[in-house]
TORLO-648818 format. One line per 2 residues: their letters; for each residue x, y, z of C-alpha. Coordinates in pm, 1 decimal. Layout:
A = X Y Z; ...;
***
This chain:
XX = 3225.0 1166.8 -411.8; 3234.7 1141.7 -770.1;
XX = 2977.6 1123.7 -1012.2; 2955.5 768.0 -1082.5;
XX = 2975.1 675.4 -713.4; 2743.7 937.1 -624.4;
XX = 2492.2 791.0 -953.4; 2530.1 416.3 -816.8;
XX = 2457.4 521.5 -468.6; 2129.4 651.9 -582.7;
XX = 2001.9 515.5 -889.3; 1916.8 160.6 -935.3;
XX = 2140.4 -79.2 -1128.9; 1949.2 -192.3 -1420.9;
XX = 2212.5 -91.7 -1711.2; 2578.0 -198.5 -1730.5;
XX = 2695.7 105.0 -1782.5; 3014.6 186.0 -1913.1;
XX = 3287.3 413.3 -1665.0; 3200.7 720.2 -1916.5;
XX = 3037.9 1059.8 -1767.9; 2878.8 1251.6 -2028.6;
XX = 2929.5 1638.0 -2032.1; 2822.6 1785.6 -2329.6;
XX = 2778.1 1714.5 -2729.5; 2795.1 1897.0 -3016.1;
XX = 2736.6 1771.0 -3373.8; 2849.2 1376.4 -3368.7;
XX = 3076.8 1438.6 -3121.8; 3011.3 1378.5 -2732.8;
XX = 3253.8 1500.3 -2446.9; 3315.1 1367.8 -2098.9;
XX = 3297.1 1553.6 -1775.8; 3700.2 1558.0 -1804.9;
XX = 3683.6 1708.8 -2197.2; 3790.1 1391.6 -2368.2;
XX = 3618.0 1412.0 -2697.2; 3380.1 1133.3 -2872.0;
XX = 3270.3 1022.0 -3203.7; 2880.2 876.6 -3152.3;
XX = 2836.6 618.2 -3393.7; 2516.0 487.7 -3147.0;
XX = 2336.7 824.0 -3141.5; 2174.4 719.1 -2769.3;
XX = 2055.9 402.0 -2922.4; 1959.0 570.2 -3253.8;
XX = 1765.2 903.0 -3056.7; 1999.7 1187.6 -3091.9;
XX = 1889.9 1147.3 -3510.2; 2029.6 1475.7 -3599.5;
XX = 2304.0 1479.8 -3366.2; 2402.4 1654.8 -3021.2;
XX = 2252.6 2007.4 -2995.6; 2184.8 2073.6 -3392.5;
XX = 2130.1 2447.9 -3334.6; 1767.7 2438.7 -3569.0;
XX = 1697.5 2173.5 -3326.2; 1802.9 2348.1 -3019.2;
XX = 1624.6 2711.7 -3106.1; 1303.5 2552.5 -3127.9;
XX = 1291.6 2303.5 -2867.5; 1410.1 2637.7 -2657.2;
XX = 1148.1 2861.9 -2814.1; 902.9 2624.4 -2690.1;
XX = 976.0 2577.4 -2362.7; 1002.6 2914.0 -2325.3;
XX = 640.9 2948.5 -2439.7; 455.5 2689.2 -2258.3;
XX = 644.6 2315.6 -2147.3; 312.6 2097.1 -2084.6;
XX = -75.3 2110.5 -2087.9; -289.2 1848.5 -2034.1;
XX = -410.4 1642.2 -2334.6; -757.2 1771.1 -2248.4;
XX = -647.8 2064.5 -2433.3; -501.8 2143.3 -2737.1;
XX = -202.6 2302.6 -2910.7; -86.4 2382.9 -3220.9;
XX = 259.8 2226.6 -3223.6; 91.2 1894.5 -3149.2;
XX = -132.2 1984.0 -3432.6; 94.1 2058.2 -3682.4;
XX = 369.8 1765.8 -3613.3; 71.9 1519.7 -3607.4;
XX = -8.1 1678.2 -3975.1; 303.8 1675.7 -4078.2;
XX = 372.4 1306.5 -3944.6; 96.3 1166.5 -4131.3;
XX = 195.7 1279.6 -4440.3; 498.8 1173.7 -4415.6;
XX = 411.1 819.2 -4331.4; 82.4 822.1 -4549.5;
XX = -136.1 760.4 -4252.8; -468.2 909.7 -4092.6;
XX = -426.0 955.3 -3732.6; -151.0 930.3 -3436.4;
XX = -150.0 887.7 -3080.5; 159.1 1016.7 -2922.1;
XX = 296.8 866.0 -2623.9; 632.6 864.8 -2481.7;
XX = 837.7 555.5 -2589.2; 853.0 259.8 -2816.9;
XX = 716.7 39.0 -2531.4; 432.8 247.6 -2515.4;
XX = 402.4 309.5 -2880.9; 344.7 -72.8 -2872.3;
XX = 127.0 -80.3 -2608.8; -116.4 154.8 -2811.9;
XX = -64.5 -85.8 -3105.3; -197.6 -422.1 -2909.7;
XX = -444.4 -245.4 -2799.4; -593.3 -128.3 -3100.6;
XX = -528.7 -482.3 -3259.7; -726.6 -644.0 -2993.4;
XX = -992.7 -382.4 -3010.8; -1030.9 -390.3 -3373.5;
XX = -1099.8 -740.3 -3356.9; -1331.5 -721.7 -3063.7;
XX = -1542.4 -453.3 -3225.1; -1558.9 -682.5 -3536.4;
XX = -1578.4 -1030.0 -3453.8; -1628.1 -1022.7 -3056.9;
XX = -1401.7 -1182.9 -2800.2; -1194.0 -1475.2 -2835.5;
XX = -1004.8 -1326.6 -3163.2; -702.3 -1142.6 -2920.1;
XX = -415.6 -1337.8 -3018.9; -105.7 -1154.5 -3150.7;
XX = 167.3 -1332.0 -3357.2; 513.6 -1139.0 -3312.1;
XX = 854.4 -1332.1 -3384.0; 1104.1 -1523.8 -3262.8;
XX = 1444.4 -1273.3 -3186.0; 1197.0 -990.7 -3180.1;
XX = 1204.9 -706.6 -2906.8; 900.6 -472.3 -2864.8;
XX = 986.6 -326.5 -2502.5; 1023.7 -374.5 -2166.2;
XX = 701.3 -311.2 -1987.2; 509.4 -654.1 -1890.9;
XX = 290.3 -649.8 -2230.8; 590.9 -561.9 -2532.3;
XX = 788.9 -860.3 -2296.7; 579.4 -1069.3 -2349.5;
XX = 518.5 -949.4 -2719.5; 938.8 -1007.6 -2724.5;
XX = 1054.2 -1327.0 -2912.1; 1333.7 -1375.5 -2678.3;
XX = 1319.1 -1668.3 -2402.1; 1576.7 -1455.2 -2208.3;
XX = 1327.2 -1160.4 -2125.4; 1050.2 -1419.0 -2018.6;
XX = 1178.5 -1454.5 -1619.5; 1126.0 -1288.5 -1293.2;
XX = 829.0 -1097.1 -1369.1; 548.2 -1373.4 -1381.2;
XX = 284.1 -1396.4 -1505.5; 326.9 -1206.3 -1835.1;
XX = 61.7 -1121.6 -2046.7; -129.0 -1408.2 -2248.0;
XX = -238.2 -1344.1 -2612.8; 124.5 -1427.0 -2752.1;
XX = 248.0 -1706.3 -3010.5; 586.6 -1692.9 -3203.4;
XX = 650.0 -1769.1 -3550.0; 1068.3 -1798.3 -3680.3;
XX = 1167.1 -1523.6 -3886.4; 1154.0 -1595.1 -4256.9;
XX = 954.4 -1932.7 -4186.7; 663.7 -1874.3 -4392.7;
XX = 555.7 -2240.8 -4291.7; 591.8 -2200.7 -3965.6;
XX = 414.0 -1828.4 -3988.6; 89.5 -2031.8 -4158.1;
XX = 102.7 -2320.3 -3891.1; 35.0 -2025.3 -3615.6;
XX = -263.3 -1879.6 -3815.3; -597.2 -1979.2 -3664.6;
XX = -856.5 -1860.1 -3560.6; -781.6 -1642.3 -3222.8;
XX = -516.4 -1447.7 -3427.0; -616.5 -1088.3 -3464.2;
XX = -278.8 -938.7 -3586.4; 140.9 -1032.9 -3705.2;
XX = 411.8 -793.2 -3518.2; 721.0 -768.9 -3715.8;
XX = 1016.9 -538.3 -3737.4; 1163.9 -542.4 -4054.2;
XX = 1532.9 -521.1 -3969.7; 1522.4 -696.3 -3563.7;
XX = 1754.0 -437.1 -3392.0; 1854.3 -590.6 -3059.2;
XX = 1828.4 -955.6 -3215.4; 2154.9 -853.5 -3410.8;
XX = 2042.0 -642.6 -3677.3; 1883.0 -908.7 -3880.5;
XX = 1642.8 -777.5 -4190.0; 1339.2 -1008.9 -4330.7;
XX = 1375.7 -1178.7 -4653.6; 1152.0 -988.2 -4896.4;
XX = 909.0 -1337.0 -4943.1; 837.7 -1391.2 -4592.1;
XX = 707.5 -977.0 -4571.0; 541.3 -1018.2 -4874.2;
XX = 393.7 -1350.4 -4723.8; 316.8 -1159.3 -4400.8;
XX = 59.1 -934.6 -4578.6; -103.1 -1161.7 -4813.9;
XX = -193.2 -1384.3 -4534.5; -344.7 -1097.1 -4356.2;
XX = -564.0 -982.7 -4670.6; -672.1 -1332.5 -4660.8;
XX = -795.1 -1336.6 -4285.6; -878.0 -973.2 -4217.8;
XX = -586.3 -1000.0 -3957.3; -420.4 -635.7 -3908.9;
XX = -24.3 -617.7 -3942.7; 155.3 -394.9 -3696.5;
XX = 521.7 -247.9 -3797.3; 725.6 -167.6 -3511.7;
XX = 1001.1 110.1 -3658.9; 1096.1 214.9 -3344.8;
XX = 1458.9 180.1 -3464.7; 1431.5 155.6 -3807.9;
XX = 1189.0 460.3 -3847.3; 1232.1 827.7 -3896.6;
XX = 1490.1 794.9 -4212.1; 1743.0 548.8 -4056.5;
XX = 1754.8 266.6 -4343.5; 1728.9 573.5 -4595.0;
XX = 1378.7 557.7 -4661.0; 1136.4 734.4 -4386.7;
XX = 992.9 397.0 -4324.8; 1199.5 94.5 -4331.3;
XX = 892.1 -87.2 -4499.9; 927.4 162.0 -4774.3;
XX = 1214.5 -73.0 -4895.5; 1020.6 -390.0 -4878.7;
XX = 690.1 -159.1 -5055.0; 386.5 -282.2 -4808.8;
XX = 243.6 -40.7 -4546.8; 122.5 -179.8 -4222.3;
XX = -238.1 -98.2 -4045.9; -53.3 -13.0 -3737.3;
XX = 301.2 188.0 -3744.0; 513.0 252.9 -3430.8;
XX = 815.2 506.4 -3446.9; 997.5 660.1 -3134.7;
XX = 1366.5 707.9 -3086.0; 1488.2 938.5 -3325.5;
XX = 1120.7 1073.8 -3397.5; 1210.6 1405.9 -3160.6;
XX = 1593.9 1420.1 -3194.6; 1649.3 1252.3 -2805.3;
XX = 1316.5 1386.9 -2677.8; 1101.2 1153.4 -2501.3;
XX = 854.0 1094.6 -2750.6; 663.9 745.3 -2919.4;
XX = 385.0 766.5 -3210.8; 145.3 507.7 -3280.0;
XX = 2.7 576.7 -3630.6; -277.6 398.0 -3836.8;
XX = -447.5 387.9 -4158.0; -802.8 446.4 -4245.7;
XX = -866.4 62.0 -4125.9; -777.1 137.4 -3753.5;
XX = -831.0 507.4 -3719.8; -1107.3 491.4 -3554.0;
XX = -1061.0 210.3 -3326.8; -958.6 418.4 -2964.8;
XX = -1201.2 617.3 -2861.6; -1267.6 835.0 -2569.8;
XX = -1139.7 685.7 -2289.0; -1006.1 382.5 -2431.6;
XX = -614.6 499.6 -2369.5; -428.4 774.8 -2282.2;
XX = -59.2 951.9 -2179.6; -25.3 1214.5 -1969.4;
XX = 260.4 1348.6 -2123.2; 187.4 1223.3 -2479.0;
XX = 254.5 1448.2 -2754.2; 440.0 1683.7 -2525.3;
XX = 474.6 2043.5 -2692.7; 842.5 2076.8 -2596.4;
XX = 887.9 1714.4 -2766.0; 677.0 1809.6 -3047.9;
XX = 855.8 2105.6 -3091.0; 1199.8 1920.0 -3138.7;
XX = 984.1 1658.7 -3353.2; 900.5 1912.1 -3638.3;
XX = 1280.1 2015.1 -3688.6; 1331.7 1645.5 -3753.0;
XX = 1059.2 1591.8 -3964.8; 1170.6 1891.5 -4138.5;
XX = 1515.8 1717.7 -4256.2; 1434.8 1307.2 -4202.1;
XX = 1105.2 1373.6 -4403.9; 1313.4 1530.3 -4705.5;
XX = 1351.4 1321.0 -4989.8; 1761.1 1447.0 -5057.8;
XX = 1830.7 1421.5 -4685.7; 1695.5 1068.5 -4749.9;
XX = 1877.6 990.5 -5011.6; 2197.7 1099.2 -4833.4;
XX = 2171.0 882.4 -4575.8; 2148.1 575.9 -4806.4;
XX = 2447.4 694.0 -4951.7; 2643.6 712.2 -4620.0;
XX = 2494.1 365.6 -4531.2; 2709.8 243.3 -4790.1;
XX = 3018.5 448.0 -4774.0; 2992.6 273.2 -4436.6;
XX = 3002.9 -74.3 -4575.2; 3236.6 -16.4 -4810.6;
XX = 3444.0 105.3 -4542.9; 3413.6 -171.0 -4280.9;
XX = 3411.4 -470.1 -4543.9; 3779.0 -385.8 -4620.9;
XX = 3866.6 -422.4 -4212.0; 4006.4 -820.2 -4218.5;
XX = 3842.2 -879.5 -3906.2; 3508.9 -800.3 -4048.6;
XX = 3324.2 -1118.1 -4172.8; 3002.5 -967.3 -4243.4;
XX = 2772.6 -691.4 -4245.6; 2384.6 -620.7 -4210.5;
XX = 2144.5 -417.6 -4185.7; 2017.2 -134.7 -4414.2;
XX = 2106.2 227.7 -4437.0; 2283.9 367.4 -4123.9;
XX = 2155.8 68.1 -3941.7; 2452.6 -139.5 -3965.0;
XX = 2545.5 -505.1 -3780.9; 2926.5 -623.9 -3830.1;
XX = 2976.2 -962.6 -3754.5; 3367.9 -1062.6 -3638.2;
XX = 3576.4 -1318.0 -3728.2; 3748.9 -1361.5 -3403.2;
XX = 3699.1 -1125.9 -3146.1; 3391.2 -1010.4 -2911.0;
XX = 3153.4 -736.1 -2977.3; 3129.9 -665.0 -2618.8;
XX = 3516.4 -639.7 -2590.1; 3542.7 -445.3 -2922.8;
XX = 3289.3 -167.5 -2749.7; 3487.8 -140.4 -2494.6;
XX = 3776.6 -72.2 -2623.7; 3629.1 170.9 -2883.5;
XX = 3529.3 361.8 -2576.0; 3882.5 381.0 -2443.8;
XX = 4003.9 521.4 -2782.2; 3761.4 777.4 -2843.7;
XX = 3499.4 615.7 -3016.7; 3087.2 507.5 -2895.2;
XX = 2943.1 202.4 -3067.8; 2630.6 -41.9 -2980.7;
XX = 2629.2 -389.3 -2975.5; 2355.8 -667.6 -3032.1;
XX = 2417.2 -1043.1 -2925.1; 2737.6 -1119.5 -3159.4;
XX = 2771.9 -865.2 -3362.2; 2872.2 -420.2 -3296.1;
XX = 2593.7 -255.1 -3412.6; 2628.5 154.8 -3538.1;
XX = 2332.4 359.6 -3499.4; 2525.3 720.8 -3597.8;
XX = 2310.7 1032.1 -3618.7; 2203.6 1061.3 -3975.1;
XX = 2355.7 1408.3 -3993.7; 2721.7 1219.1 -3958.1;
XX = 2984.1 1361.2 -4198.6; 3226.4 1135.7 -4407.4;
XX = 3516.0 1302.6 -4237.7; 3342.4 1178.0 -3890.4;
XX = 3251.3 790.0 -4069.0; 3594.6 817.2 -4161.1;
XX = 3749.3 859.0 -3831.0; 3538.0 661.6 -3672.6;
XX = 3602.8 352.2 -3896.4; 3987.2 447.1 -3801.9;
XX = 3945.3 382.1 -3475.6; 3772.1 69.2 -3512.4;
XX = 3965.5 -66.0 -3758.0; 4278.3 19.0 -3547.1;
XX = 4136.2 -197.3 -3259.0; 3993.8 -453.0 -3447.7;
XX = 4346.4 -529.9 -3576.5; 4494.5 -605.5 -3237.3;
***
């Protein structure tokens, strides 16, 4: 029995996978149990930041496991302690709670929204305002926090405590403000809603309103955190700062690892008791955390990636079939003229290549370590297919 076979018999269907076994990786480049070679431009949906098996990476995450893999969080240790220092200063925040996951990460967030306003104002101020074509997670709570009709099915009842606003609707945003809301969720650039960044007005309107009502604003970077738009923080590039930050893919380098981080506003807010992870803040995942804060939190490394972000573009805009492009930094939607993402990905796969899609458009999520040579390639391929 083969591997996929022998995968399908056992695990449960809930991904439509594509007929590709993965081996081993090694820089950008992936390779299949039958040594045909890869170029990644999805990274494991943006986790594998600094590439397959970056050897800085790979000595430390090794050193560490080799030391001690897990303790409960009723202890400490000092990795934990010095990538939670390290994390807040990059971010400018005050405190963290690790989990394992961008659901999770926004799990923590609600909560602390919710519990902020409780402690302040008492109950009946609970209700969260995320927006429409958002995605937050799939565990009951971020699906119901998800701006997307399609995820709202099968699992009834989902959580309560949700309205939607449209993206960029500042009206609309106002007309949902009342008196039950305790917080906006926003990501700047919506990922899975096809790559789709907020106009700088409707951010800027996003925070003024909450000055105004004492209503906290949660960021969820899950995908665009952790240097992938070229600033650390994709709200870096719109210049506002949420109460409540949530990072996770790329945050370990394809470690399972989520962050939840606050200011001095909501630093307080969990207390003993009030949440918790049993493998949050993992030492082996903290481990592999520091070696990416160590380049993603660099201001050069940084600046590089902005730079490759639009070598990209400049790339795929001269590809006929491309009729636009969005995104920021090596976040990157391409809209087609004619053809089908979901065909296009496909066929990149048969020719060597692994890209992402979201609703219309392919979507590249490289590893921010990618090499011109490699974008170069890459767009090769792509452009190749793209003109059949």
């Amino acid at each position: 029995m083969g591997t996929i076979e022998k995968f399908n018999e056992h695990v449960m269907g809930t991904y439509g996978r594509y007929p590709l076994v993965m081996e081993s990786g090694s820089g950008e480049t992936a390779t299949d149990e039958n040594g045909k070679k890869y170029i990644d431009f999805g990274s494991g949906i943006g986790t594998n930041s600094l590439g397959y098996c970056n050897s800085e990476w790979a000595d430390a995450v090794c050193e560490q496991v080799r030391k001690i893999q897990h303790t409960s969080n009723y202890y400490y240790t000092k990795v934990q302690a010095d990538f939670a220092a390290k994390l807040t200063e990059v971010t400018g925040t005050e405190k963290v709670f690790f989990g394992n996951s961008g659901a999770e990460a926004n799990e923590c967030a609600i909560k602390i929204a919710r519990k902020y306003s409780f402690d302040k104002y008492g109950k009946g101020r609970q209700t969260i305002i995320t927006l429409v074509n958002s995605f937050h997670g799939r565990t009951i709570t971020t699906l119901s926090a998800t701006g997307q009709d399609v995820f709202h099915n099968y699992f009834f009842p989902f959580t309560e405590g949700f309205v939607f606003a449209e993206a960029n609707n500042i009206d609309d945003l106002r007309s949902k403000i009342d008196d039950s809301v305790c917080a906006v969720m926003f990501e700047y650039i919506q990922g899975e809603g096809g790559v789709n960044a907020l106009e700088q007005s409707f951010v800027d309107a996003i925070f003024e309103i909450a000055a105004e009502k004492d209503i906290l604003t949660i960021s969820d970077e899950v995908q665009t955190g952790v240097g992938r738009t070229g600033k650390f923080l994709a709200g870096d590039h719109f210049g506002h700062k949420a109460d409540i930050i949530t990072l996770a893919k790329g945050i370990a380098g394809g470690l399972p690892m989520g962050a939840c981080l606050t200011g001095g506003k909501c630093s307080g807010v969990l207390t003993s008791g009030t949440h918790g992870s049993t493998f949050g803040g993992n030492p082996v995942c903290c481990a592999g955390g520091l070696k990416v804060l160590d380049k993603a939190g660099d201001s050069d490394f940084l600046a590089e990636v902005a730079k490759k972000g639009a070598y990209f573009r400049e790339k795929l805009s001269e590809i006929p079939e491309v009729s636009g492009l969005s995104g920021i930094g090596l976040m990157i939607g391409i809209s087609l003229k004619t053809k089908k993402a979901a065909d296009m990905a496909k066929a990149a796969l048969e020719n060597g290549l692994l890209v992402l899609t979201a609703k219309d458009k392919i979507r590249l999520l490289p590893p921010l370590t990618i090499t011109y040579g490699e974008i170069d390639d890459g767009i090769k391929i792509l452009a190749d297919i793209l003109s059949k």
